[in-house]
N, CA, C and O of each residue as an XYZ file, in Angstrom:
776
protein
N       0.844     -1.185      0.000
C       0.000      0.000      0.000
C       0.883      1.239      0.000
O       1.775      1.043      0.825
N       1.011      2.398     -0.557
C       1.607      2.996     -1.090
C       0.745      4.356     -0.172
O      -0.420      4.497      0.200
N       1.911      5.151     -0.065
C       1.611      6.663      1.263
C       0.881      7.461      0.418
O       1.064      7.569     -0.795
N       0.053      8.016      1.077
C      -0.447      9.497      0.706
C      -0.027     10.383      2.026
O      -0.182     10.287      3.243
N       0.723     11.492      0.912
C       1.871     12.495      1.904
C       1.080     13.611      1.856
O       0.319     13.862      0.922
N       1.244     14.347      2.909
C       0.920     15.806      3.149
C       2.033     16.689      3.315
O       2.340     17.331      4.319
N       2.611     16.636      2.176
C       3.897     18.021      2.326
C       3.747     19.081      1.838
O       3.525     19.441      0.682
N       3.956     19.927      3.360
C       3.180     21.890      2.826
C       3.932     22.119      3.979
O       4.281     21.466      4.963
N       4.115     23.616      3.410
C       4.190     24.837      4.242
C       3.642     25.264      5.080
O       2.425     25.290      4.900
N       4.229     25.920      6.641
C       2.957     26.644      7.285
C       3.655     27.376      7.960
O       4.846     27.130      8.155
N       3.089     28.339      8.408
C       3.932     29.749      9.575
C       4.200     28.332     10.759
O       4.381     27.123     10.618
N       4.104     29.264     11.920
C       4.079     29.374     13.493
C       3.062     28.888     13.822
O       2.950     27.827     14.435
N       2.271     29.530     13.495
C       0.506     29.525     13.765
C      -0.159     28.625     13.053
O      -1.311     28.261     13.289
N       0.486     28.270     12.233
C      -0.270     27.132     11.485
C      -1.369     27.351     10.532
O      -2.419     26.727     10.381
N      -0.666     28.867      9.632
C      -1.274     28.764      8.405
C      -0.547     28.293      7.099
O       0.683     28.242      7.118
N      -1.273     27.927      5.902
C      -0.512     27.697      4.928
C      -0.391     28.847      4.043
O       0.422     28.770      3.122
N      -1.196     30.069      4.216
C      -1.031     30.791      3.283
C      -1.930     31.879      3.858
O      -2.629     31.498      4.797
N      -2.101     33.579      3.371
C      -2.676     34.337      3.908
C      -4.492     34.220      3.561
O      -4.873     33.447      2.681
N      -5.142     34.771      4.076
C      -6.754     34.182      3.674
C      -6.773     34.115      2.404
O      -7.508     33.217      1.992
N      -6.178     34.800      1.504
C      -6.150     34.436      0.010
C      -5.621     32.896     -0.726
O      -5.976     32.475     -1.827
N      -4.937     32.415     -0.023
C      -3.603     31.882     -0.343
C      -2.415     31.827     -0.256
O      -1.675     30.844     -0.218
N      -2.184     32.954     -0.219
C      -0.737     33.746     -0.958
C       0.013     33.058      0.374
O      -0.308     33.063      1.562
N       1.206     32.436     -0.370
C       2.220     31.702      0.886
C       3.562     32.368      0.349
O       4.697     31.977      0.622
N       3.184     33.580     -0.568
C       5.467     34.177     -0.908
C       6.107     35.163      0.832
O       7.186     35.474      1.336
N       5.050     35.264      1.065
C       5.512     35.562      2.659
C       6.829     34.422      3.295
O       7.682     34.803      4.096
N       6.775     33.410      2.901
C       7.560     32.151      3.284
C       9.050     31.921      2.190
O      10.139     31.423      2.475
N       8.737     32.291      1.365
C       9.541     32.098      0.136
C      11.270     32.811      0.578
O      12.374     32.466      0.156
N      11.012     33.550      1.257
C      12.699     33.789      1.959
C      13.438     33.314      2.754
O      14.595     33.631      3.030
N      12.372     32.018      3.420
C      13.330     31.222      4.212
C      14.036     29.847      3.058
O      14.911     29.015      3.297
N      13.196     30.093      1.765
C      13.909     29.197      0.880
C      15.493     29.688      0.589
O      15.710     30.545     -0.267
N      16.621     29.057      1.396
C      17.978     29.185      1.452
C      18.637     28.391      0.812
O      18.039     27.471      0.253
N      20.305     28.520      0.679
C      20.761     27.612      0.269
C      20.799     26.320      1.038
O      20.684     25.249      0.442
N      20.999     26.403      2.703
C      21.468     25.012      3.381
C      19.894     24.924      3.258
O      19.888     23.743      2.913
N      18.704     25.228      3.273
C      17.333     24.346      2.882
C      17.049     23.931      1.510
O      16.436     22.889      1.281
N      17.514     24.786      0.498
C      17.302     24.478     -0.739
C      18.283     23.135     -1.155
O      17.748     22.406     -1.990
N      19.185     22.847     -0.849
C      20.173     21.594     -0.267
C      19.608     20.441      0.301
O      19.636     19.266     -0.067
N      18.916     21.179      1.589
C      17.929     19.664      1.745
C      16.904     19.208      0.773
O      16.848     18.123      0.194
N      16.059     20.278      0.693
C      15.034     19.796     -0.792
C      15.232     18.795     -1.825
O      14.630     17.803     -2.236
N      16.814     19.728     -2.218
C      17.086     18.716     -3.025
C      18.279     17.468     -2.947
O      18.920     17.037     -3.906
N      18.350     17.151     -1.927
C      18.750     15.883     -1.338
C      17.569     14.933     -0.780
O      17.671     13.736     -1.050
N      16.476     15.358     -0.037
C      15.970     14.213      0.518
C      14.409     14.374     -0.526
O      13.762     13.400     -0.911
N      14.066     15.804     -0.820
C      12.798     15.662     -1.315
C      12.670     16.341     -2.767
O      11.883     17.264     -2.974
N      13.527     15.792     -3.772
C      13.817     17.120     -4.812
C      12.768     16.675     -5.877
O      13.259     17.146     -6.903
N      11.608     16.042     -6.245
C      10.233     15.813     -6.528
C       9.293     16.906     -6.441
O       8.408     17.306     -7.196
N       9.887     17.423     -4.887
C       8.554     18.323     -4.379
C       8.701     19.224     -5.329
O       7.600     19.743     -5.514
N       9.859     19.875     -6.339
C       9.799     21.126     -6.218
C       9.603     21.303     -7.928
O      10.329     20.714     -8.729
N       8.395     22.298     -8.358
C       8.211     21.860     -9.501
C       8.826     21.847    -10.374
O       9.851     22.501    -10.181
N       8.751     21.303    -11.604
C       9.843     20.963    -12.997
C      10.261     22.467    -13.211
O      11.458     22.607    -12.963
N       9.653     23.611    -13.586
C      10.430     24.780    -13.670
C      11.659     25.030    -12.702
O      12.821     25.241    -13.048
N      11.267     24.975    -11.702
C      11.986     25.703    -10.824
C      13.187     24.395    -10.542
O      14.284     24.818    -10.176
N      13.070     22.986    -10.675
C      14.514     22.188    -10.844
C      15.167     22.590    -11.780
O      16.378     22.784    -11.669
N      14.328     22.856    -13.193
C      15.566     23.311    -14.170
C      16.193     24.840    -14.020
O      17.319     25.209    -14.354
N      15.174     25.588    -13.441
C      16.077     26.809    -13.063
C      17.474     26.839    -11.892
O      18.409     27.631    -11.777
N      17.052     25.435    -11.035
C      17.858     25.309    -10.569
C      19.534     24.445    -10.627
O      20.534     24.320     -9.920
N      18.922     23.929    -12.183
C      20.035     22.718    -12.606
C      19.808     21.427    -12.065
O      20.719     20.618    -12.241
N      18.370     20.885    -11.180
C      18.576     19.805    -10.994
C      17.531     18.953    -11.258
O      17.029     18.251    -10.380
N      17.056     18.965    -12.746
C      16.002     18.694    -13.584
C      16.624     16.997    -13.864
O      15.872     16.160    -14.362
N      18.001     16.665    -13.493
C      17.970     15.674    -13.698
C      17.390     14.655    -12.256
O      16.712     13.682    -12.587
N      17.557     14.790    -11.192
C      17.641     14.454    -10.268
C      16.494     13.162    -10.164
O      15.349     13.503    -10.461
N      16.658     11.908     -9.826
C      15.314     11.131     -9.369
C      14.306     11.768     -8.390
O      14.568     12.714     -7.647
N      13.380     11.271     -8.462
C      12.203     11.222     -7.878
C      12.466     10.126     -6.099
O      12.618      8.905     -6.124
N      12.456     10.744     -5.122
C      12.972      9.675     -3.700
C      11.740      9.023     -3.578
O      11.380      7.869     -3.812
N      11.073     10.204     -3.081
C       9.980      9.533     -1.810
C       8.388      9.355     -2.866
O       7.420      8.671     -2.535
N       8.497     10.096     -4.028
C       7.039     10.694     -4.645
C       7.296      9.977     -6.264
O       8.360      9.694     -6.813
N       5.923      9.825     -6.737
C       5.884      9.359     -8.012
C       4.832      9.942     -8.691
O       4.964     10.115     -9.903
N       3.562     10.360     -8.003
C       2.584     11.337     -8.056
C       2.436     12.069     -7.041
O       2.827     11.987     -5.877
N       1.379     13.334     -8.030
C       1.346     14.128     -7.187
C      -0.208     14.333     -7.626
O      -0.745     14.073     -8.703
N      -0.813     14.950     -6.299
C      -2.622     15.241     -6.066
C      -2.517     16.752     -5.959
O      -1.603     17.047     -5.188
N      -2.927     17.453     -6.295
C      -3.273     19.285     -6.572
C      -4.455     19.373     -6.360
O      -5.212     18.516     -6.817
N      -4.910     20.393     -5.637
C      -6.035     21.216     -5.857
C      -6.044     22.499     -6.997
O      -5.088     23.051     -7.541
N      -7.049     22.667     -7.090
C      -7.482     23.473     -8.122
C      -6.498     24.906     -8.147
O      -5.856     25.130     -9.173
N      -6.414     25.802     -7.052
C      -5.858     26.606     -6.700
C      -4.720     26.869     -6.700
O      -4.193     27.898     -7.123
N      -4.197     25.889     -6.188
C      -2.439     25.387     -6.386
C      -2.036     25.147     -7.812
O      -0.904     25.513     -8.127
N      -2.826     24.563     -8.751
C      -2.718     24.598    -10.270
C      -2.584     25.728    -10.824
O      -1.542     26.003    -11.419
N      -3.862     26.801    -10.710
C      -4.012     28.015    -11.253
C      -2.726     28.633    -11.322
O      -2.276     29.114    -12.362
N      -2.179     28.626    -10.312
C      -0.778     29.294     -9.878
C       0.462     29.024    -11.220
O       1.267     29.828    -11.692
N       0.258     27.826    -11.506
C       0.783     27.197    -12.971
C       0.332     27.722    -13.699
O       1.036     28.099    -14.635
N      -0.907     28.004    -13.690
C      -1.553     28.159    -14.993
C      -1.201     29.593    -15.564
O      -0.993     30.047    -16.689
N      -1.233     30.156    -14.130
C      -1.030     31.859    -14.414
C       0.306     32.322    -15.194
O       0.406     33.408    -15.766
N       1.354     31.307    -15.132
C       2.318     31.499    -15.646
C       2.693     30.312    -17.080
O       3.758     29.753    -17.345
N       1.531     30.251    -17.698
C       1.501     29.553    -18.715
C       1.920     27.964    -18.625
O       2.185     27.257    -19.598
N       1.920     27.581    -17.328
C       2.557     26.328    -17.599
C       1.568     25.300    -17.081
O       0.794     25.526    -16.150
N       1.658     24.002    -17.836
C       0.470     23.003    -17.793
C       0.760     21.829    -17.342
O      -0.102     21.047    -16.941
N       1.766     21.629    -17.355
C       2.420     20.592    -16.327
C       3.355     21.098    -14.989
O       4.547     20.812    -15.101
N       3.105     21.559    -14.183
C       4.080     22.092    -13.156
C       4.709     20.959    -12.842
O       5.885     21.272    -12.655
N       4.486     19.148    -12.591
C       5.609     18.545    -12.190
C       5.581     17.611    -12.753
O       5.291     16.595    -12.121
N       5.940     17.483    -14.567
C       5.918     17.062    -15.344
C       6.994     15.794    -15.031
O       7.157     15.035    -15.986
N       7.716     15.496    -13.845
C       8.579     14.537    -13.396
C       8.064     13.317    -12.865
O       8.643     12.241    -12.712
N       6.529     13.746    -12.527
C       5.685     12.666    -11.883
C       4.169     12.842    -12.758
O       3.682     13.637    -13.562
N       3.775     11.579    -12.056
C       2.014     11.713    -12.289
C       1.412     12.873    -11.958
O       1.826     13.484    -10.973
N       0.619     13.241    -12.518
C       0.133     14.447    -12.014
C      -1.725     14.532    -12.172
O      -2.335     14.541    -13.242
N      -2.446     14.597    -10.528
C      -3.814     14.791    -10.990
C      -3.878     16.064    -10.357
O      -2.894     16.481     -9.747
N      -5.365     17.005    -10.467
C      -5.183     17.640    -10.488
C      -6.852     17.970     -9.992
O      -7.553     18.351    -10.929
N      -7.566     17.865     -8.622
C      -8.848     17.750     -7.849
C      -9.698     19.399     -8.231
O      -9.550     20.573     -7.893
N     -10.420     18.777     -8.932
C     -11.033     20.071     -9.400
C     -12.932     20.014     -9.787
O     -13.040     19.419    -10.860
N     -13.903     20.303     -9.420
C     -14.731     20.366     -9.461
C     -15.105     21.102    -10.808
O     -15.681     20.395    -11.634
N     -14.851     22.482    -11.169
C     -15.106     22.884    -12.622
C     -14.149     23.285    -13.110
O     -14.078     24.478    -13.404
N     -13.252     22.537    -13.320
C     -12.255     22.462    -14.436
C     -12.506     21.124    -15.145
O     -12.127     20.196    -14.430
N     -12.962     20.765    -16.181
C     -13.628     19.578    -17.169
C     -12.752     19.441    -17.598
O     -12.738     18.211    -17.640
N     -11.616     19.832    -18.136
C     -10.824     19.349    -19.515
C      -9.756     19.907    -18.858
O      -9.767     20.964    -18.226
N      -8.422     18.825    -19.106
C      -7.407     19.258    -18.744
C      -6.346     20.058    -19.964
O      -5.946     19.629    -21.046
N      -6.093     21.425    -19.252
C      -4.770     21.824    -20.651
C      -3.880     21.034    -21.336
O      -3.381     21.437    -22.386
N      -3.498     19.461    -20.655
C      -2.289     19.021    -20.640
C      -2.349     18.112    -20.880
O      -2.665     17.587    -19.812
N      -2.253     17.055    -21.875
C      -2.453     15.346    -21.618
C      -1.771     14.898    -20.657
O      -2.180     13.825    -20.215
N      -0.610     15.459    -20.025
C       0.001     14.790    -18.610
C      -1.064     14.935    -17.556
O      -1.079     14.114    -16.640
N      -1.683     15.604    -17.585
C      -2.439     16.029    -16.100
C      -4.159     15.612    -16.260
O      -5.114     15.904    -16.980
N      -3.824     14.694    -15.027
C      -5.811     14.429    -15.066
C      -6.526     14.994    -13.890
O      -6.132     15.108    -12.729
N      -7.724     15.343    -14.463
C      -8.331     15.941    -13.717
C      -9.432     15.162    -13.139
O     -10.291     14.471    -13.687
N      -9.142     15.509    -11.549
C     -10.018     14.542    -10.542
C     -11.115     15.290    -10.787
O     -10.802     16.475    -10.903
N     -12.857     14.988    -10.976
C     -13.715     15.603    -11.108
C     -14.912     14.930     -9.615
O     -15.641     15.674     -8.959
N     -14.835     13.925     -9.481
C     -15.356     12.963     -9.148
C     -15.077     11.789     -8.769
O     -14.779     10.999     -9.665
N     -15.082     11.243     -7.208
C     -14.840     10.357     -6.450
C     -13.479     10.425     -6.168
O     -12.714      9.492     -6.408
N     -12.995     11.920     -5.463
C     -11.862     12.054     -5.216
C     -11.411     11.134     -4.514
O     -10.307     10.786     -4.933
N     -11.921     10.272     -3.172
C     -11.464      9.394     -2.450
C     -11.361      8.527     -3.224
O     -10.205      8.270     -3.559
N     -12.239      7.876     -3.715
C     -11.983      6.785     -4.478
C     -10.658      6.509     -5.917
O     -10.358      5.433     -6.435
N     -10.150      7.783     -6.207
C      -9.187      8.189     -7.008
C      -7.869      7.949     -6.454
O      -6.838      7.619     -7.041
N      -8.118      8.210     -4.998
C      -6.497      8.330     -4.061
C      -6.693      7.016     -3.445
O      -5.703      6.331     -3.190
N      -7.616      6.689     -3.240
C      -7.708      4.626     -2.405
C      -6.928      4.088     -3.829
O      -5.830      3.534     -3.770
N      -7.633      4.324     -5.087
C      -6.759      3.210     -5.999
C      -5.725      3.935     -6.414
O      -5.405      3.496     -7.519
N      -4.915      4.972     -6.046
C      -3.548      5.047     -6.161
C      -2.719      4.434     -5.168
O      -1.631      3.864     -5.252
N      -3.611      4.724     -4.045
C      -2.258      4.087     -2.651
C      -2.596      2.432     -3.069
O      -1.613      1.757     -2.762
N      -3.494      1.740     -3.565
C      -3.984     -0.050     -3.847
C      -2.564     -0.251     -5.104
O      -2.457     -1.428     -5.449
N      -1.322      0.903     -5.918
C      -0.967      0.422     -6.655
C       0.303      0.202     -6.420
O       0.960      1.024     -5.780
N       0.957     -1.174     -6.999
C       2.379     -1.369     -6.763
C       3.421     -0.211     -6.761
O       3.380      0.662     -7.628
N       4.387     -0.218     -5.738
C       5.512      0.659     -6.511
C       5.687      1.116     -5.133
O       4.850      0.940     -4.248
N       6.755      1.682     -4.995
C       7.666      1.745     -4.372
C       7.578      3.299     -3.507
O       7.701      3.514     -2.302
N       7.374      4.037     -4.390
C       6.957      5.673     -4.243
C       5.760      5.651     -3.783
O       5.015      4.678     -3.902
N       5.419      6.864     -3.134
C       4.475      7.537     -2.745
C       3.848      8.604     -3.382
O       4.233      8.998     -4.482
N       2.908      9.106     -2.781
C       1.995     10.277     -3.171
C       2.401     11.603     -2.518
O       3.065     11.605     -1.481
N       2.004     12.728     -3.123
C       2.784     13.918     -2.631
C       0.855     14.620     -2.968
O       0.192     14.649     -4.004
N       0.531     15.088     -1.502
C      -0.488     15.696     -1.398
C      -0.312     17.419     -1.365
O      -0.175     17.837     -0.215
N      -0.293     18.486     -2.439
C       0.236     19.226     -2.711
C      -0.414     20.879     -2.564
O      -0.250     21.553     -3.581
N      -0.976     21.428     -1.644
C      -1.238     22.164     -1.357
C      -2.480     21.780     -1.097
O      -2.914     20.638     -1.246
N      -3.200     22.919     -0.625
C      -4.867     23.028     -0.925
C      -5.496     22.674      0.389
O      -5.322     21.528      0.804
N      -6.193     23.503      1.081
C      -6.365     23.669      2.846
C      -7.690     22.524      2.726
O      -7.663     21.480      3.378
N      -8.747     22.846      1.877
C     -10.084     22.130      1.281
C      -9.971     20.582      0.783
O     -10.733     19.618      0.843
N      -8.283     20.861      0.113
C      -8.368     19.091     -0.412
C      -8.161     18.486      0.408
O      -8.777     17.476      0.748
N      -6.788     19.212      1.160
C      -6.288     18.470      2.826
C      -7.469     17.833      3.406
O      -7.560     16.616      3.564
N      -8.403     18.712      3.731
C      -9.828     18.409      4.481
C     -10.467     17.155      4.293
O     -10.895     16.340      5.111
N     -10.439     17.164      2.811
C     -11.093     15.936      1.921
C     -10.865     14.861      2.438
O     -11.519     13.997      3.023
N      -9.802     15.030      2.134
C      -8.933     14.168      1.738
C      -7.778     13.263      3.815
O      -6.682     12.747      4.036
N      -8.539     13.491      4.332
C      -7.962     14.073      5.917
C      -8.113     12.239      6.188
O      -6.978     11.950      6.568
N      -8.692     11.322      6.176
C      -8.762     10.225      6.606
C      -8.116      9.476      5.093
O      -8.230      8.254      5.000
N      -7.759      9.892      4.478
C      -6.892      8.992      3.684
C      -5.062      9.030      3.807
O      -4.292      8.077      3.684
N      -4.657     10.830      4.158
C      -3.430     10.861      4.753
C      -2.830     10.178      5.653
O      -3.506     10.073      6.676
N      -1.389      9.447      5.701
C      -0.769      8.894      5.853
C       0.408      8.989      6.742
O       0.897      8.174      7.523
N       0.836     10.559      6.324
C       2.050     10.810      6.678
C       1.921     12.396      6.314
O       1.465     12.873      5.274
N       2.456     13.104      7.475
C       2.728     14.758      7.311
C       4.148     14.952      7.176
O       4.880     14.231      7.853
N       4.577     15.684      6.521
C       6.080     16.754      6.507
C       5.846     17.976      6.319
O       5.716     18.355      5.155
N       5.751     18.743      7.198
C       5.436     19.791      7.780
C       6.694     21.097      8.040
O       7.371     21.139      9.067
N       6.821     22.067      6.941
C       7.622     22.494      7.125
C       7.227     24.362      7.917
O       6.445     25.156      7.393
N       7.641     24.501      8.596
C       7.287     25.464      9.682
C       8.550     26.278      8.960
O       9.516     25.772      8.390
N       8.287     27.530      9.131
C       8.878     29.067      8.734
C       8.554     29.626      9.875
O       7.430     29.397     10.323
N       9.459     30.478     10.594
C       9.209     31.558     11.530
C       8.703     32.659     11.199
O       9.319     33.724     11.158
N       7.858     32.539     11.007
C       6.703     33.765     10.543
C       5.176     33.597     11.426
O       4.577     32.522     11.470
N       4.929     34.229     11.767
C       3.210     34.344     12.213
C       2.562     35.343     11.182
O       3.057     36.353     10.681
N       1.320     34.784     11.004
C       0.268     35.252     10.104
C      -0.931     35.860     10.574
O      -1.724     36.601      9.993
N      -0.913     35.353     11.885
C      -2.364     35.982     12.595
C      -3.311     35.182     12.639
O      -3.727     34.527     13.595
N      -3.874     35.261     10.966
C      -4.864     34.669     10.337
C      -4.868     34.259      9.231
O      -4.226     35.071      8.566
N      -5.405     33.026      8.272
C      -4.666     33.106      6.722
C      -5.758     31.594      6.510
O      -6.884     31.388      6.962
N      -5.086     30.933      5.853
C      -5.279     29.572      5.458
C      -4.843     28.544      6.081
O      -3.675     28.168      5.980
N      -6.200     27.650      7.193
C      -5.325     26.522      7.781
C      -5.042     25.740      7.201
O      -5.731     25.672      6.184
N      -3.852     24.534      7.329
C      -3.634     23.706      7.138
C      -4.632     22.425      6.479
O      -4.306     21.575      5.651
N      -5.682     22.583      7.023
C      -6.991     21.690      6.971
C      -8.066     22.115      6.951
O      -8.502     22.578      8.005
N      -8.967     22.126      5.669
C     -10.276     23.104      5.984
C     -10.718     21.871      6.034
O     -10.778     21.221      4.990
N     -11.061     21.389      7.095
C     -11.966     20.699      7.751
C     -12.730     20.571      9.023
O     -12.098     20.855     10.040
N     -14.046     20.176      9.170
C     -14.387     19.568     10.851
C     -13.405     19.247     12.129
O     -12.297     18.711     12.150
N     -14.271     19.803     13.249
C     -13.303     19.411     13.895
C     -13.301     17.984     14.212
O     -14.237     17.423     14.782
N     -12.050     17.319     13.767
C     -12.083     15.824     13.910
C     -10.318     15.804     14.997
O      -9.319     16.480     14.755
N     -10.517     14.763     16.175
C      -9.623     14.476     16.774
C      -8.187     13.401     15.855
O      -8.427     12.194     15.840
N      -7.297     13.696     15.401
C      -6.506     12.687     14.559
C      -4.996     12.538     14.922
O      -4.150     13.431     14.908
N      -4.857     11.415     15.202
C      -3.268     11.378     16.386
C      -2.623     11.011     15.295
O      -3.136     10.314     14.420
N      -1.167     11.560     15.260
C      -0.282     10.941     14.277
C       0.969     11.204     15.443
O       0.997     12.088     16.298
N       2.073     10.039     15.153
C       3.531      9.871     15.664
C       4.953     10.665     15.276
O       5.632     10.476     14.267
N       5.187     11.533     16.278
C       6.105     12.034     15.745
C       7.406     11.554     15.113
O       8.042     10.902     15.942
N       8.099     11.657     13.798
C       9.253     11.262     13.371
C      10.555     11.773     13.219
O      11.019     11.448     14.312
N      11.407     12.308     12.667
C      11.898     13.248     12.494
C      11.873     14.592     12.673
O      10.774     15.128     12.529
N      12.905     15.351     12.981
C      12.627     16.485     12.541
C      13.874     17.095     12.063
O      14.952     16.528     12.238
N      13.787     18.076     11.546
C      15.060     18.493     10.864
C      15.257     20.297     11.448
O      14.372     21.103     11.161
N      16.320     20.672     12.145
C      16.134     22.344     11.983
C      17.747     23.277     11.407
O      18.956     23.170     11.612
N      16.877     24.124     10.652
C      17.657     24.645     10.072
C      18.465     26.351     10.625
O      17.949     27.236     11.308
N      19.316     26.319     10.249
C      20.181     28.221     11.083
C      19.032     29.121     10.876
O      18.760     29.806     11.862
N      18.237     29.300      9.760
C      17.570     30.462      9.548
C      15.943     30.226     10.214
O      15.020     30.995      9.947
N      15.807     29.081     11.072
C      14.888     28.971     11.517
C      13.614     28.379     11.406
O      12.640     28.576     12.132
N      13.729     27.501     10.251
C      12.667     26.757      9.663
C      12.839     25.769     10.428
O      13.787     25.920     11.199
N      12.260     24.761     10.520
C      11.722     22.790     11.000
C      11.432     22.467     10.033
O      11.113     23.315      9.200
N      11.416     21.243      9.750
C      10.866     20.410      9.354
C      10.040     19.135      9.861
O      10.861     18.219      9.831
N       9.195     18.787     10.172
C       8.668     17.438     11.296
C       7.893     16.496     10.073
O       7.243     16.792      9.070
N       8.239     15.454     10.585
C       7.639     14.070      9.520
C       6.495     13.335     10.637
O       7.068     12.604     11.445
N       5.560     13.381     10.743
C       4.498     12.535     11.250
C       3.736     11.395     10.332
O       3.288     11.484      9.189
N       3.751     10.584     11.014
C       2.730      9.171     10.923
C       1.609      9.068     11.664
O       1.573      9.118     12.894
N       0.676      8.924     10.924
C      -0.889      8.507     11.015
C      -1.115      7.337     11.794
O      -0.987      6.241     11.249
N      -1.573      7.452     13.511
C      -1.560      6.413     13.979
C      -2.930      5.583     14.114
O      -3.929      5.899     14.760
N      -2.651      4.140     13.128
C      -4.088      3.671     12.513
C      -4.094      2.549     13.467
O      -5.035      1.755     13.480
């Protein structure tokens, strides 16, 4: 059975982004000794533009083989003309009215999102799933997650976008790792205790 990951961003406070979205508030703790880790333990996460801007477009895929998007998190691609943002992996893309995808790489979840991510984690292979922004899909999607990597920025937001637009539901996961960096970021890896 194959992971469905929750790897995102969040302040202090535990937003992912300001009530809009907008998470470039965070984008300056992207450093070199973090941009180093990225791309040593998780260099998948980071989309195909921005590996080749960075030179490391060759790099394997570790932990991820697909990736799940919300609608919102796409747009963000879209706005900048691009139709595959992680053209390195599978790519779906959870969207209620978006019908047709720009991209033959990218499918669009319309319907029976759970049932879309049960028969990805039911498929052989070695890799995992990379659950990729989106506070609403998180939500959705909240009893199928697996595993969090949770990367914390020293920033407070106040107020913004939680982590989980969902109910309040009680959900224990095990702490694993953590990683901290000079400029003040964490990193924490949790497991879903089933």
């Amino acid at each position: 059975m194959r992971k469905l990951t929750y790897f995102i961003a969040c302040s202090i406070d535990g937003f992912i982004g300001d009530p809009g979205g907008d998470a470039s508030s965070m984008l300056a703790f992207v450093d070199e000794e973090y941009l180093g880790f990225l791309k040593e333990e998780y260099p998948e996460t980071m989309s195909t533009p921005g590996r080749r801007a960075f030179g490391v477009d060759d790099l394997p895929n570790k932990k991820y083989d697909t990736i799940i998007q919300g609608r919102a998190s796409y747009d963000l691609a879209l706005e900048i003309d691009v139709t595959s943002p992680y053209a390195h992996m599978r790519e779906y893309v959870a969207s209620r009215t978006l019908k047709e995808s720009p991209d033959p790489h990218v499918e669009i979840v319309s319907e029976d999102l759970v049932g879309k991510v049960r028969a990805l984690k039911a498929e052989d292979g070695g890799l995992g799933i990379y659950l990729c922004g989106g506070s609403q899909l998180a939500g959705e999607l909240l009893d199928e997650i697996d595993e969090l990597v949770i990367k914390t920025y020293p920033v407070m937001l106040g107020t913004g976008m939680p982590m989980f637009g969902s109910g309040f539901a009680v959900t224990e996961f095990s702490l694993g790792e953590t990683r901290t960096f000079k400029n003040g970021a964490i990193v924490r890896t949790y497991t879903r205790n089933r």
